[in-house]
C-alpha positions as CSV (number, residue, x, y, z in Angstrom):
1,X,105.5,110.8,93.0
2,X,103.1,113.2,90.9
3,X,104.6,116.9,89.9
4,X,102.0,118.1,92.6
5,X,103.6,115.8,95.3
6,X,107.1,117.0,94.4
7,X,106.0,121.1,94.3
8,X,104.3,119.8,98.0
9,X,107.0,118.6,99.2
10,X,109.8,121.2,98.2
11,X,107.7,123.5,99.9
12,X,107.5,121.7,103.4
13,X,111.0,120.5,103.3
14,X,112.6,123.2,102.3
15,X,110.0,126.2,102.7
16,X,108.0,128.5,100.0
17,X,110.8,130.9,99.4
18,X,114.5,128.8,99.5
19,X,112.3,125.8,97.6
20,X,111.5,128.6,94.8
21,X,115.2,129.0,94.6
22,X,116.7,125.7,95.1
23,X,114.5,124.3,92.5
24,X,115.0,127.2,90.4
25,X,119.2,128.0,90.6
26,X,121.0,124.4,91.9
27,X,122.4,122.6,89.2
28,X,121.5,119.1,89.7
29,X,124.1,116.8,88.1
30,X,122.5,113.7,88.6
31,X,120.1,114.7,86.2
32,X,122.0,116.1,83.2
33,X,122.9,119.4,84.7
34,X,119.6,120.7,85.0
35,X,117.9,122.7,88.1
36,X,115.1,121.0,89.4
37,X,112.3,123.1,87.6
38,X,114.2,122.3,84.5
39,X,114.3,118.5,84.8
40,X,110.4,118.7,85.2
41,X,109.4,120.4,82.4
42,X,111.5,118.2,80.2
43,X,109.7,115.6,81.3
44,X,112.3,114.0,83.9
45,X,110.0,111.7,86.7
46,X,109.3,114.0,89.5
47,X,110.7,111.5,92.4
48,X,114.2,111.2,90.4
49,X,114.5,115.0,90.5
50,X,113.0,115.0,94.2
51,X,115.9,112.4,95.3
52,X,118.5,114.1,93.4
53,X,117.2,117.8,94.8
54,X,117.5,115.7,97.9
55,X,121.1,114.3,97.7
56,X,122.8,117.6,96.5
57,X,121.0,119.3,99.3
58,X,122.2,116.7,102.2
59,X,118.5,116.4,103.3
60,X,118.2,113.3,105.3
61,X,116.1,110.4,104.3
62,X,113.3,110.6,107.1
63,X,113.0,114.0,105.5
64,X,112.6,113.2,101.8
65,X,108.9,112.4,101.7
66,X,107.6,115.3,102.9
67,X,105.3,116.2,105.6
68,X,101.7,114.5,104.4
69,X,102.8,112.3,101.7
70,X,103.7,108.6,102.0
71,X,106.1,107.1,103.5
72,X,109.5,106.7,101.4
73,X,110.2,103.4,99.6
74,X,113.7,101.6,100.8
């Protein structure tokens, strides 16, 4: 998943306004305690941060690739 494909996708899953804040204010402990936006500018690989967004957000996994990308990986 490219940066682009993860902003993408927050914004179909989760919608322009709650993604802007979800990826902004949820502390994601998966990833070192980070939010989401965090993780990406250090560098963290934008599908980890998308599944971890994803697991501490209970969004379910036919959901997780968002509308118009591929299809999730098993």
């Amino acid at each position: 998943m490219r940066v682009s494909e993860f902003w993408r996708a927050v914004d179909q899953v989760f919608g322009e306004e709650y993604g802007a804040v979800v990826t902004r204010d949820v502390v994601l402990e998966a990833i070192g305690g980070r939010s989401a936006a965090e993780a990406l500018r250090a560098g963290v690989d934008a599908r980890t941060v998308w599944d971890a967004l994803c697991d501490s957000q209970d969004v379910p996994i036919d959901r997780r690739h968002g509308k118009g990308l591929a299809e999730p990986k098993d």
